[in-house]
C-alpha positions as CSV (number, residue, x, y, z in Angstrom):
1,X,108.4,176.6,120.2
2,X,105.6,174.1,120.2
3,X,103.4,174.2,123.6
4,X,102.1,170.6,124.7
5,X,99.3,170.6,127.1
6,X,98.0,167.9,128.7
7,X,99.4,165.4,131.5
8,X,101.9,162.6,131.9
9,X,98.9,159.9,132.8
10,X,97.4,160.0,129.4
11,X,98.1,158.0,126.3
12,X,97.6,159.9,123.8
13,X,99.4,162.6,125.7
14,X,102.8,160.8,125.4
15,X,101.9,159.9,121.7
16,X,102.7,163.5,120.9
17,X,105.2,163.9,123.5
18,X,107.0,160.9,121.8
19,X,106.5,161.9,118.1
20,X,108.3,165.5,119.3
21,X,111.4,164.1,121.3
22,X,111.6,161.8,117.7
23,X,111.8,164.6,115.3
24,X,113.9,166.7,117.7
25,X,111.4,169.5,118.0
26,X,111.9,172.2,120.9
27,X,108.5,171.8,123.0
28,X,107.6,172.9,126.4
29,X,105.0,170.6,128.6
30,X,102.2,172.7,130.1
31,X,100.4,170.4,132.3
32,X,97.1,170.3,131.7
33,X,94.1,168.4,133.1
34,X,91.0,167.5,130.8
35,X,89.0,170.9,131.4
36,X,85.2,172.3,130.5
37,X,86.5,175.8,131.2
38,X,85.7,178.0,128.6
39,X,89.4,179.3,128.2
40,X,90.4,175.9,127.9
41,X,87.5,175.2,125.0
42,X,89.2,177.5,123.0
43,X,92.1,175.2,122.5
44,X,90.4,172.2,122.7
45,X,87.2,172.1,121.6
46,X,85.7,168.9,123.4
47,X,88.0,170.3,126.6
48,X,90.2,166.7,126.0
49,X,94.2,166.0,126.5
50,X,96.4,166.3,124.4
51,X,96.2,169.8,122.5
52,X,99.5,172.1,121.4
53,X,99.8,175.3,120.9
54,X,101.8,176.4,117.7
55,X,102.5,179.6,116.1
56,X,99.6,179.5,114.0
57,X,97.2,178.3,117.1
58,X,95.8,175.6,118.7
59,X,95.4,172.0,117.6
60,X,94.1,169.1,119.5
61,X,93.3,164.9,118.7
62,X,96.7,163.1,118.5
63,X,96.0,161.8,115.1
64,X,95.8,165.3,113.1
65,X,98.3,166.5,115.9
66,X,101.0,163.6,115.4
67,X,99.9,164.6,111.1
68,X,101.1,168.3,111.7
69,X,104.4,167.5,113.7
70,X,105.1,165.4,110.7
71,X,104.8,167.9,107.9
72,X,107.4,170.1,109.8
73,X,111.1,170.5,108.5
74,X,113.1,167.6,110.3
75,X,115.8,165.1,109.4
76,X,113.8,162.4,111.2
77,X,110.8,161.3,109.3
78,X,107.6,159.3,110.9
79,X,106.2,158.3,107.9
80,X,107.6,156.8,104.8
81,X,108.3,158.3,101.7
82,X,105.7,156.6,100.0
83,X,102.4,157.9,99.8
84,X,100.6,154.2,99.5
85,X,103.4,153.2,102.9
86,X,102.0,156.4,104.2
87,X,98.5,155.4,104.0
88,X,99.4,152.1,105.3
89,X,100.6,153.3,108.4
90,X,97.5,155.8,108.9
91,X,95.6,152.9,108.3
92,X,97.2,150.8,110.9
93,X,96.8,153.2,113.5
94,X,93.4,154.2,113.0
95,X,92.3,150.5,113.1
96,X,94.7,150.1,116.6
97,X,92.5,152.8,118.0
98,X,89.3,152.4,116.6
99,X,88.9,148.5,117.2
100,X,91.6,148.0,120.2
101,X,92.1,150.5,121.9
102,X,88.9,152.6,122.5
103,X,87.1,148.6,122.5
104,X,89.1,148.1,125.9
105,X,88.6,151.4,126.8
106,X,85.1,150.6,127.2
107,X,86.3,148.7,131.0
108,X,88.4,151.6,132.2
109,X,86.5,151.9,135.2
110,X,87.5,148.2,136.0
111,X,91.1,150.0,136.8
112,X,90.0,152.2,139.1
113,X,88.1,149.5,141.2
114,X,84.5,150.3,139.8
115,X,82.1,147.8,138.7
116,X,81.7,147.4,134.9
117,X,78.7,145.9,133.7
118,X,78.4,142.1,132.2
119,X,77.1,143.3,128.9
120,X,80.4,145.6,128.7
121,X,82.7,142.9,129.7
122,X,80.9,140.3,127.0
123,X,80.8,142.9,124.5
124,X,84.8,143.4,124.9
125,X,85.7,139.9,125.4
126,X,83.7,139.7,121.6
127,X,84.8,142.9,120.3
128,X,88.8,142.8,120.8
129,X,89.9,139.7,119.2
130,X,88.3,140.9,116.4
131,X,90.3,144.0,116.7
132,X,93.4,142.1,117.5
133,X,92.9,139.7,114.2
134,X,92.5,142.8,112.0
135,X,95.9,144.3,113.6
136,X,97.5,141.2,112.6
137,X,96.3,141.2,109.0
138,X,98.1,144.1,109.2
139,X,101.4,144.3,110.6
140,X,104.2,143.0,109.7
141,X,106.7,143.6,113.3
142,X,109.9,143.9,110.9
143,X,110.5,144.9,113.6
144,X,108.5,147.8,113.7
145,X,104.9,147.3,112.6
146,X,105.2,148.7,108.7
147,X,107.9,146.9,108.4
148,X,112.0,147.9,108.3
149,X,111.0,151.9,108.8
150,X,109.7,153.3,112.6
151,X,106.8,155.4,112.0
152,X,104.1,157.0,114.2
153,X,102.4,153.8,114.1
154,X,104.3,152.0,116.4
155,X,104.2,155.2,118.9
156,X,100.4,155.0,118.0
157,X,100.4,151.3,118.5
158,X,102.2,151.3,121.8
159,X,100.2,153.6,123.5
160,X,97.2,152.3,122.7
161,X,98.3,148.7,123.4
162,X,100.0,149.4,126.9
163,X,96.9,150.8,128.3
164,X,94.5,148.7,126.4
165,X,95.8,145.2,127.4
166,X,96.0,146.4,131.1
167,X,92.0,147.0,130.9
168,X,91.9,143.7,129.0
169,X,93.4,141.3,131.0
170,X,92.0,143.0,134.4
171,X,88.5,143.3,133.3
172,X,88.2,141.1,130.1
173,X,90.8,138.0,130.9
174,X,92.1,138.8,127.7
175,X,95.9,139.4,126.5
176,X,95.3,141.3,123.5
177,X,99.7,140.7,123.2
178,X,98.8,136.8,122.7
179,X,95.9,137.8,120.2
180,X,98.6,139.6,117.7
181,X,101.5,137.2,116.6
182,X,104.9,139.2,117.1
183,X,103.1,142.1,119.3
184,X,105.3,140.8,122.2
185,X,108.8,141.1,121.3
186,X,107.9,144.4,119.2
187,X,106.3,145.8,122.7
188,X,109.7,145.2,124.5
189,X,111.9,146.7,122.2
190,X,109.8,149.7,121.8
191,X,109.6,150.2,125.6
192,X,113.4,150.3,125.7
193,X,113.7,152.8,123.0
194,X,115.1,156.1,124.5
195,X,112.0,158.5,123.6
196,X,109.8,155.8,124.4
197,X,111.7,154.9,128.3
198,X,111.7,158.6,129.2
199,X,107.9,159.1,128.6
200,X,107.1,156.2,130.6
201,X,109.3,157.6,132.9
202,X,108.1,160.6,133.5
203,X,104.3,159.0,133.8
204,X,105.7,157.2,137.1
205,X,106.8,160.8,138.7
């Protein structure tokens, strides 16, 4: 059984917590604050949430985490078949993160009621539609964001986006949903899919 450490609160947490209720895998949550103790290193190297323990050892970072849940036996697939589809989705994801998500991320402070510099605040009100334009280049919302199939993308893309366009509009006065043409109705379906509505769940407990 598949071992998930980490805690409710965090993104990235319940991308990996998503992706295994998805493919039906048995897992147990260990919860699991962001640690610098040594024992905890040993899992995860930068001491960061998510990481899982398997029967070959630890892995952490969702991305090659959410890779290795994929390439176990399961009759429900994340990816497509095809490898170019496959890249595709990688592809979206990574830009999500790289130029959305970790760009707002920049203002998380502004959640928690701390100041966040001008500079920050200019750089992000720059920096995301940018991010946002490129996401649109990209997906497609047919209804899922590659298209017909429902990949880790989309649990990649929610995650990122739910958290992202809170920081954004509270710290930024910018909806990152009105930036990417479709992002809206795709949001709302994917919060009232069933793995999707018991993560979020279990974040408010």
């Amino acid at each position: 059984m598949i071992k998930l450490y980490g805690a409710p609160i965090s993104n990235y947490y319940n991308m990996v917590k998503v992706a295994l209720i998805e493919k039906g895998l048995d897992f147990e949550e260990v919860l699991t604050p962001p640690s610098q103790d040594p024992a905890y290193l040993n899992q995860s190297p930068m001491g960061k949430i998510p990481c899982i323990e398997t029967p070959d050892g630890f892995l952490s970072e969702s991305l090659p985490i959410l890779e290795y849940l994929e390439s176990l036996e399961s009759d429900a697939p994340l990816l497509p078949l095809d490898a170019f589809a496959q890249a595709k989705a990688r592809e979206i994801s990574q830009v999500i993160e790289l130029n959305v998500e970790l760009v707002a991320r920049r203002g998380l402070g502004g959640l928690r009621g701390k100041p966040v510099a001008d500079l920050t605040i200019s750089e992000m009100q720059r920096d995301l539609p940018k991010g946002c334009a490129a996401v649109a280049r990209l997906t497609q919302f047919g209804p899922f964001i590659c298209g017909e199939t429902f990949t880790y993308a989309d649990i990649v893309g929610f995650f990122s986006l739910i958290l992202a366009n809170r920081i954004a509009i509270a710290v930024a006065d910018t909806d990152l949903m009105a930036l990417i043409p479709g992002a809206q109705a795709w949001f709302e379906m994917m919060q009232s899919r069933p793995s999707v509505s018991t993560a979020l769940a279990d974040q408010k407990n």
